[in-house]
VMD Tcl script that draws the C-alpha trace (Angstrom):
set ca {
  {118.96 50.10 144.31}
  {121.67 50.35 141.83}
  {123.28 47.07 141.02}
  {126.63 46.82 138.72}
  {127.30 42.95 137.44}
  {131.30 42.40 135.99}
  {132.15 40.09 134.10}
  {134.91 37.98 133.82}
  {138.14 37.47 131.94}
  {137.89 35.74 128.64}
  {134.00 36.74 128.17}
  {131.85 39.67 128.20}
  {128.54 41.21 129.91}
  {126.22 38.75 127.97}
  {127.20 36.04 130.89}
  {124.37 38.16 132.94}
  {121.49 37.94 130.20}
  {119.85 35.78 131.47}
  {120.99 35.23 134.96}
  {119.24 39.04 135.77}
  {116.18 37.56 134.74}
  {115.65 35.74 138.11}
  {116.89 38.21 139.93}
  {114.12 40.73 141.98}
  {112.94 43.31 139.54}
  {113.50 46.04 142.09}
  {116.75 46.72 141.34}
  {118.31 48.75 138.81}
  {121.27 46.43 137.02}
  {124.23 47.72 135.12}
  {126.45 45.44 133.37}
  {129.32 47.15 131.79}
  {131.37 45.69 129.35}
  {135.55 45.69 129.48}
  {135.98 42.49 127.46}
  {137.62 44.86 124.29}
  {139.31 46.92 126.03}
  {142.65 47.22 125.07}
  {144.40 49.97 126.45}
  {144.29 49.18 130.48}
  {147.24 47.16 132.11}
  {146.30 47.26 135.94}
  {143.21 46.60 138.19}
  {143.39 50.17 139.39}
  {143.14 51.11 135.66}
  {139.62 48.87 135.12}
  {138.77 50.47 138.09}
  {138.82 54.18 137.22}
  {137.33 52.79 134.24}
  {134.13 51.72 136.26}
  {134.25 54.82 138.02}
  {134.13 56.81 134.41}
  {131.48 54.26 133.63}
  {129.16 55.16 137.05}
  {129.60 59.01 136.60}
  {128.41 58.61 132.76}
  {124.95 56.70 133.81}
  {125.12 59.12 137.36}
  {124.76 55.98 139.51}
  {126.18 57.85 143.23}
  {126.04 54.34 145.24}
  {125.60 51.22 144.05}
  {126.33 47.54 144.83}
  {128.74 46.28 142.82}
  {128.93 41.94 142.08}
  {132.00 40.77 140.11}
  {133.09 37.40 138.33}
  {136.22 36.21 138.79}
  {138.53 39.47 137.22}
  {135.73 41.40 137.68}
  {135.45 40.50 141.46}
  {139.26 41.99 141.15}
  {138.19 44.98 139.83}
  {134.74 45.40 142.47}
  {137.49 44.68 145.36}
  {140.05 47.79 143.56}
  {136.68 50.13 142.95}
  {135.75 49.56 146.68}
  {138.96 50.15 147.67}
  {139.38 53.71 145.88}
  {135.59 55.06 146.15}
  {134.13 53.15 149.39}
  {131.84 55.65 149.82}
  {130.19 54.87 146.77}
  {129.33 51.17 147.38}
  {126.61 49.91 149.53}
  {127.57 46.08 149.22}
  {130.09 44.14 147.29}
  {129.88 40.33 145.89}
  {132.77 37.87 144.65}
  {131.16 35.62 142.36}
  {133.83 32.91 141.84}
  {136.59 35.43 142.96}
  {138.99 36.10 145.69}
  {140.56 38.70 147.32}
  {144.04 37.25 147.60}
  {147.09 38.37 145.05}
  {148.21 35.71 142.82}
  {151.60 33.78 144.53}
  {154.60 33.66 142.13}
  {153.77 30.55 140.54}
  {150.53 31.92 139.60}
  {152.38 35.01 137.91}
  {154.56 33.10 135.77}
  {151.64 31.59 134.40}
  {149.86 34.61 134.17}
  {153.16 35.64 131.71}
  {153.75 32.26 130.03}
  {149.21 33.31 129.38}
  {150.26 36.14 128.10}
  {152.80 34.93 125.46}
  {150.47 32.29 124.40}
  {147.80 34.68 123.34}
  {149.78 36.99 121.49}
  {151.75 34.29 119.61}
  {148.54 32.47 119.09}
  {145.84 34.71 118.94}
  {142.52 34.83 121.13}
  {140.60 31.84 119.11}
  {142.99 29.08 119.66}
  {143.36 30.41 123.44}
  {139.63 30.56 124.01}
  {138.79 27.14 122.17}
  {141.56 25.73 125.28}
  {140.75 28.38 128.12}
  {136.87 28.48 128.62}
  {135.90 25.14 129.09}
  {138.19 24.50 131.93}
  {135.27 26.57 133.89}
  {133.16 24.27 133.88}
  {133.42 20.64 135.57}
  {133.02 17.70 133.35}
  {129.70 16.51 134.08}
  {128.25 19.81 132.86}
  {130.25 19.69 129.79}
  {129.32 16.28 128.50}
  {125.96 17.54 129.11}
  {126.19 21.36 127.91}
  {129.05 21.02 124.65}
  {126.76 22.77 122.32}
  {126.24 26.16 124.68}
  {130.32 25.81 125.75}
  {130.78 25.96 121.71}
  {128.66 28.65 121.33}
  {130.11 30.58 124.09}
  {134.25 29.85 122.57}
  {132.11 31.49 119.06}
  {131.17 34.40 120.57}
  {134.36 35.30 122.63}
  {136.56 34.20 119.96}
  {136.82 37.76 118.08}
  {138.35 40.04 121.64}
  {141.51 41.51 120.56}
  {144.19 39.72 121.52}
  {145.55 42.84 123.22}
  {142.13 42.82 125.56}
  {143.27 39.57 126.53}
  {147.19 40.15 126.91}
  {146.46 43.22 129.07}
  {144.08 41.46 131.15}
  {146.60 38.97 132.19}
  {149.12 41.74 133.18}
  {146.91 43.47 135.08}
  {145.78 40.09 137.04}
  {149.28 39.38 137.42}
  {149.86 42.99 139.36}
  {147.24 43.15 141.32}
  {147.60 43.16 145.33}
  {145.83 41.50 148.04}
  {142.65 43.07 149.51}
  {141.84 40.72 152.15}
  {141.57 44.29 154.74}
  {138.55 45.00 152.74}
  {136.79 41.80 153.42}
  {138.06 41.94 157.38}
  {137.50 45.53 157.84}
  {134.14 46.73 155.14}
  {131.41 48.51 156.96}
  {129.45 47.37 154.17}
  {128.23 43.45 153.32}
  {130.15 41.06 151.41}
  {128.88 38.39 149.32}
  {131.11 35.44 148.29}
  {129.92 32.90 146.00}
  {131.88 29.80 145.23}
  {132.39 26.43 143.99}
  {133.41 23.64 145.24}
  {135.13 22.46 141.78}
  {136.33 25.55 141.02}
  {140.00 25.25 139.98}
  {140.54 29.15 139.34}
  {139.36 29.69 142.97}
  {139.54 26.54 145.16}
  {137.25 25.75 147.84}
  {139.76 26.29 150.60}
  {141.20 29.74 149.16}
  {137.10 30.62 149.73}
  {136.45 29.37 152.79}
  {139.53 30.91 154.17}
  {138.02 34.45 152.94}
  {134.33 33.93 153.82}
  {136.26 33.35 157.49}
  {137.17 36.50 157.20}
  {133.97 38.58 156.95}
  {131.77 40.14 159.73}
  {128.88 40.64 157.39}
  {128.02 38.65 154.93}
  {126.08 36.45 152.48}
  {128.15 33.39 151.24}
  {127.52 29.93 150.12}
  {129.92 27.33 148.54}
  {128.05 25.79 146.30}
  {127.74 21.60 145.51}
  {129.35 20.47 141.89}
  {129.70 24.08 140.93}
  {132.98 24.96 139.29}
  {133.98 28.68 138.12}
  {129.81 29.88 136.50}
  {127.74 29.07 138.81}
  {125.63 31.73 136.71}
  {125.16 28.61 134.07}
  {125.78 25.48 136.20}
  {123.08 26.03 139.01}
  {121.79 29.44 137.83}
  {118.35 29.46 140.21}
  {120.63 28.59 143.09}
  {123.14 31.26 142.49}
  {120.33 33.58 141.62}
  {119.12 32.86 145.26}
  {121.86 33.93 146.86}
  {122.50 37.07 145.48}
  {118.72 37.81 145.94}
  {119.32 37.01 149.75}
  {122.24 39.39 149.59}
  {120.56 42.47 148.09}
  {117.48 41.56 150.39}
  {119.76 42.50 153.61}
  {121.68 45.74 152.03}
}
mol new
graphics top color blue
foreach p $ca { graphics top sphere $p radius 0.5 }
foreach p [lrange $ca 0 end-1] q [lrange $ca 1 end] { graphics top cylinder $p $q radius 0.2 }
display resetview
């Protein structure tokens, strides 16, 4: 079974690396890489981007897992090609729009990175997905991590938070998918609280979905075995 992993916003496909690893060897996984991307300004737009991206490694049906904006962009791909997915996971994502507070910050974002470039916005962004605890403990990796994603282009970035800001809810696709849903959460997430989830996981007829102890927004690096165990469970029953 074909298997596509998404990324988030403000990192790139390497978030999988290792998480893959204890997944079942089965599968077939695809983790395609939007992080540099500079010249897509809606959801809709990463989406036909994925679709390019399936066509070029002829994958026909495939489940499809996203993080956070890539859960965005699973929920928009499912929307436009349903017959081409056999199961779709939020991983520390959500199927609701963002409210109008939420877009003004997505805007004030925006500003912010072009006026002060992706490093300094990284260095302040990425370690508010993570909850303290796992910081004190983890600095070196979190340092690492700001490194590595501090070279996107700041248009990659600016972009992303446009698109975020326009996209629309897709809460009929978790009611009304013939298909199962996966959702993974958190229960420190700030991006995605524990309520917003729980309200959505409510919502589905078939699914796989855990909320998971003194996880924030990566469960993929704060309790990778037990977020490796529940996607396993969900590709066991697809």
């Amino acid at each position: 079974m074909n298997v596509i992993f998404l990324h988030g916003f403000g990192e790139d496909a390497t978030v999988w690396s290792d998480f893959l690893k204890l997944l079942p060897k089965e599968h077939i996984y695809f983790c395609p890489d939007y992080a540099s991307i500079i010249n897509i300004e809606s959801i809709d737009g990463y989406a036909d981007w994925l679709k390019a991206f399936t066509e070029e490694k002829s994958i026909a049906v495939s489940v499809i897992i996203g993080h956070s904006m890539g859960g965005y962009i699973a929920l928009a791909y499912a929307e436009k090609f349903s017959k081409e997915v056999l199961g779709l996971g939020l991983f520390h994502s959500s199927a609701y729009a963002d409210n109008e507070e939420r877009k003004e910050i997505r805007l004030k974002t925006a500003r912010v990175i072009d006026q002060q470039g992706t490093a300094k916005f990284i260095k302040g962004f990425y370690p508010n997905m993570f909850p303290e605890e796992f910081k004190g403990k983890n600095a070196d990796f979190i340092e690492k991590q700001i490194e590595r994603y501090s070279y996107f282009p700041k248009e990659a970035l600016v972009n992303a938070q446009i698109a975020m800001r326009g996209r629309v809810d897709k809460t009929s696709i978790l009611k009304n998918a013939d298909y199962p849903i996966m959702i993974l959460a958190g229960e420190k997430d700030t991006f995605v609280p524990k309520i917003a989830a729980l309200e959505q996981i409510a919502l589905l007829k078939n699914s796989q979905s855990v909320v998971l102890d003194d996880v924030a927004h990566a469960g993929m690096f704060e309790k990778p075995n037990e977020s490796a165990k529940v996607v396993s469970a969900f590709l066991s029953k697809i």
